[in-house]
N, C-alpha and C positions, 0 to 999 in steps of 0.2 A: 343573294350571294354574299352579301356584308353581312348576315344574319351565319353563314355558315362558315365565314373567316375571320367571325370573332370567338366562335364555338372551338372550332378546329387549335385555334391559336390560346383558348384557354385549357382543352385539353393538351394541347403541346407541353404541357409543363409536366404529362404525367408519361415521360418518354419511358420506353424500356429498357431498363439495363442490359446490355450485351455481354455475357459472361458465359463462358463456357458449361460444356452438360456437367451432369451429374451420372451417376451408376445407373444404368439400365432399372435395376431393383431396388425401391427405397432403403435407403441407409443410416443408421443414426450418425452422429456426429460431422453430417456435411453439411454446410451452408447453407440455405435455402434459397433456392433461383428466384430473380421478382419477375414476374409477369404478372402485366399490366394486358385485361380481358376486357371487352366492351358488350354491350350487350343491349338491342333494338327494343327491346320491349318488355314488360314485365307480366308473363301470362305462365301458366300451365307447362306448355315445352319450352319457353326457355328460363326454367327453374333450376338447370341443372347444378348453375354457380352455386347457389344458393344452398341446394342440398349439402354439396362439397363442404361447403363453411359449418354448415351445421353439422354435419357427422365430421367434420374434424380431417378433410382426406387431402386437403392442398398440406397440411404440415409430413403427414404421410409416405405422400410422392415428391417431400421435398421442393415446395413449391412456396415462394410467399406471396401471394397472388391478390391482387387490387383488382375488381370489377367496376368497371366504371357506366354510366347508362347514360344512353344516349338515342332520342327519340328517333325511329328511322334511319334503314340501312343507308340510304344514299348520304347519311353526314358521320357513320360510323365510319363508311369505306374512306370518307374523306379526311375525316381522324387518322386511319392508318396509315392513308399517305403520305400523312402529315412524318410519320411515325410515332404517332401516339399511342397505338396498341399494337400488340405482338399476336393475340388471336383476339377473336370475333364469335357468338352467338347472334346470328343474324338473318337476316330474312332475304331471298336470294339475288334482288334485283339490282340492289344497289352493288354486290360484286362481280354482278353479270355484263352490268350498264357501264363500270370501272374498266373493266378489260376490253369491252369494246372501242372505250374511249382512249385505249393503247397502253391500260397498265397492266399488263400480261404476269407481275407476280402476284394477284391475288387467285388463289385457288382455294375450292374446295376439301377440306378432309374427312369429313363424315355429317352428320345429319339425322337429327332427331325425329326430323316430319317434313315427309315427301309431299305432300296432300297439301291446299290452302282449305282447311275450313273455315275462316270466314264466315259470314252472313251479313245482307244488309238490312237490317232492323227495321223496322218503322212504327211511328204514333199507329194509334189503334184506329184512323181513319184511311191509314195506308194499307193497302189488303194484297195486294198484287202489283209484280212490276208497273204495267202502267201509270198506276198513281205517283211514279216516284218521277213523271216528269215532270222539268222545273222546280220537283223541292229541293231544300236545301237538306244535301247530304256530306256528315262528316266525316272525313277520314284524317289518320293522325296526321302523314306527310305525300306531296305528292310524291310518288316513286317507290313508296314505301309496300308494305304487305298492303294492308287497306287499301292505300288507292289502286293497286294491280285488281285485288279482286274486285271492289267495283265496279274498274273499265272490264271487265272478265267477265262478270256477273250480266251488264249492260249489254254486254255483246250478243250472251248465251240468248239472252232473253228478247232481242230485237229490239233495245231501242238503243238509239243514236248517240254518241257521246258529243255528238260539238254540237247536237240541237237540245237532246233531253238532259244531259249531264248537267247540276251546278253543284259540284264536290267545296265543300268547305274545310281547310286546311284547321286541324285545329291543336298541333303538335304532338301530342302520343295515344296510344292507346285508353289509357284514364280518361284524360281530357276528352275524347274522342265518347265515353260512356259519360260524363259528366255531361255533356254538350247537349246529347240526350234526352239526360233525363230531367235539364234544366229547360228543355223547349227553343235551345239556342238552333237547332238544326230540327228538322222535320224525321230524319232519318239518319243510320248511322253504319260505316261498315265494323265489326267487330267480330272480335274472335275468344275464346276459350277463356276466361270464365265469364267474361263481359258480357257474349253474347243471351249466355246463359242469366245472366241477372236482368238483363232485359227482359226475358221471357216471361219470367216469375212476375216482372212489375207491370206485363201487360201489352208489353211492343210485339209486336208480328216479327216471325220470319218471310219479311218481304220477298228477299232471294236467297234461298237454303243453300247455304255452302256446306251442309252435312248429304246432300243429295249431289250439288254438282262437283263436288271434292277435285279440286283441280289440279293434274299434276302441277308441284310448286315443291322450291328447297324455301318451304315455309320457316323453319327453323335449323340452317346449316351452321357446322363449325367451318369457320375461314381463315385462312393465316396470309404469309405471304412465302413464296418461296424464298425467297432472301434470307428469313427467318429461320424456314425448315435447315437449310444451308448453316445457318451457323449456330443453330441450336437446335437441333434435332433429337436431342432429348431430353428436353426443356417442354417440346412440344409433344413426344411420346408421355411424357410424364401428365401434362395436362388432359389429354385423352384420356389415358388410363384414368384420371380420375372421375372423367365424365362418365365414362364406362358404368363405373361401379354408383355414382350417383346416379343413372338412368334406373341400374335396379334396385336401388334403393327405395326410391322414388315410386316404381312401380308396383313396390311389394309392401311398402308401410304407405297406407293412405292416412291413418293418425298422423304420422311425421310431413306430410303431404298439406293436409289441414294448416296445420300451427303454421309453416309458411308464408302459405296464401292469406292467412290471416292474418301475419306480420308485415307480411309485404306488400298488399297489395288491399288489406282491408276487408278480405273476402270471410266474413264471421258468420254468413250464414249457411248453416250447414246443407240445408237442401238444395241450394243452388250451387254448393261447392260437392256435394254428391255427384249432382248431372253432370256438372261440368269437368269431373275429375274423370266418373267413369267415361262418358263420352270422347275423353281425348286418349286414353289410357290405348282406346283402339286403332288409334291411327300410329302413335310412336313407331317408332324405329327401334327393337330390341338391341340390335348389334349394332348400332350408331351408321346404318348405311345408307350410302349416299347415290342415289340414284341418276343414270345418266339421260331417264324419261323425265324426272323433275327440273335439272336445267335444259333438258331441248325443249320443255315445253314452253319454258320461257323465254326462251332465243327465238321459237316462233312468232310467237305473241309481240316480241321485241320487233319483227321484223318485220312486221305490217307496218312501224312509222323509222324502222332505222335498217337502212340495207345493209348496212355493216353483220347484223348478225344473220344472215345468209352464209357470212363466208366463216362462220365459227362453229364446230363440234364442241356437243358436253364435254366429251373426253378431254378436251383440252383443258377445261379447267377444273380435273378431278385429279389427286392424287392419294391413291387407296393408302399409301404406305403402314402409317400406323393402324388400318382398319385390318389390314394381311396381319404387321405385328401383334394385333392384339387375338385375331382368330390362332395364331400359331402358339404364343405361349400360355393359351387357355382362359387368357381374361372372362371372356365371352361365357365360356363352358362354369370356368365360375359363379 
């Protein structure tokens, strides 16, 4: 908790300005709104910021917009609380586990990947779930995308999490492939391109999250209703620009490349092939957010928290700008 109240309190300093909207339709000569975006991890689907900056689309929608990263939903949700960011590329749990815990303005607005593909990797003496009891397996945070799919994966497969589980915290995604491939863990959960670079160097698909694809708001946009309320099209503006970088994104795999390669170190091309094509089919083309993606989490939540018994997906979706954007034709765009 001291580790998450000095994070929180160091992002505090990057609050969001609250300034009224801008025109529906970008427009030259008006101001540029700031929002301040957060963002769980650095993979594949949540590249979207990223594209935006590189095709130039936050000045566009009128937007001057700071991305900021920060390993794992559950300390992202806790930044917003903070009010450290005004939206979120995040992973579903730690906005799901927030509203349970009574803060009813964080909702969902749309959604890049409904599905967890995950996998948990292992050294090449690891073959089968079995083997993975008692090793030590990394995930970036507990709460996080990883350690869901783990406890997820654990389950599917019948063994025990409080006899065979020893999950090693090892703070993000990288870390989590680094941990790896240094021997510091036996095995690893990981996702889109990570998992894919393990394969190449030889690790197993211990437990194939490309087979058990589990409903999951693997990579959700979140905001806070508060937000939507006094800037609402602050927040249409920031959509629309995801929008258009989804298919960007989708449609130049060269501009896709240079990215991953900048970002996240991923230079080599056959590994950054599988793992582009392989995610390319899970995406969400019209940014939709599904309400089988967080029930399936609320179930799962509610095997150790009775609190999410008494919550509907629908409660914490609000389609507004996914309606706005199918009506003045983004989409069809």
């Amino acid at each position: 908790m001291i580790g998450v109240h000095l994070l929180t309190t160091r992002i505090g300093l990057l609050i969001v300005v609250l300034i009224g909207g801008a025109s529906f339709f970008p427009a030259t000569g008006i101001s540029a709104e700031k929002l301040v975006g957060l963002q769980s991890a650095p993979s594949i689907a949540m590249a979207l910021p990223w594209v935006a900056e590189e095709a130039r689309l936050y000045s566009k929608y009128d937007l001057e917009f700071q991305l900021v990263y920060i390993a794992s939903s559950g300390i992202v949700t806790a930044a917003m609380s903070s009010g450290s960011g005004a939206v979120a590329i995040v992973g579903g749990e730690g906005p799901i586990r927030a509203f349970l815990g009574g803060n009813t303005d964080f909702v969902f607005i749309g959604s890049v990947k409904n599905v967890l593909t995950h996998s948990i990797m292992g050294k090449p003496d690891i073959k089968k779930p079995e083997d993975l009891k008692g090793r030590r397996i990394g995930v970036g945070r507990i709460g996080g995308n990883s350690h869901y799919f783990a406890q997820y994966g654990f389950r599917q497969k019948g063994l025990d999490l409080t006899r065979d589980a020893n999950f090693i915290q090892t703070g993000g995604a990288p870390e989590t492939f680094q941990a790896l491939a240094s021997g510091a863990v036996d095995a690893a959960s990981l996702t889109t391109p990570q998992d894919t670079r393990a394969a190449f160097m030889g690790y197993n698909y211990v437990i194939d999250g490309r087979e058990l694809k589990p409903p999951y708001v693997a990579t959700g946009f979140v905001t806070l209703r508060s937000v939507i309320a006094k800037r609402p099209k602050v927040v249409s503006h920031f959509m629309h620009a995801m929008a258009e970088s989804l298919k960007i994104m989708m449609t130049d795999r060269e501009l896709a490349y240079r990215l991953m390669a900048k970002k996240i170190g991923l230079t080599d091309r056959k590994v950054f092939d599988a793992a582009y094509t392989a995610e390319m089919k899970v995406l969400e083309p019209r940014l939709d957010i599904k309400p089988i993606a967080i029930q399936a989490t609320l179930d799962e939540i509610a095997k150790t928290d009775p609190r999410a018994k008494q919550v509907n997906a629908s409660q914490l979706i609000d389609r507004r700008f996914l309606d706005e954007m199918e009506k003045d034709g983004t989409f069809g765009r």
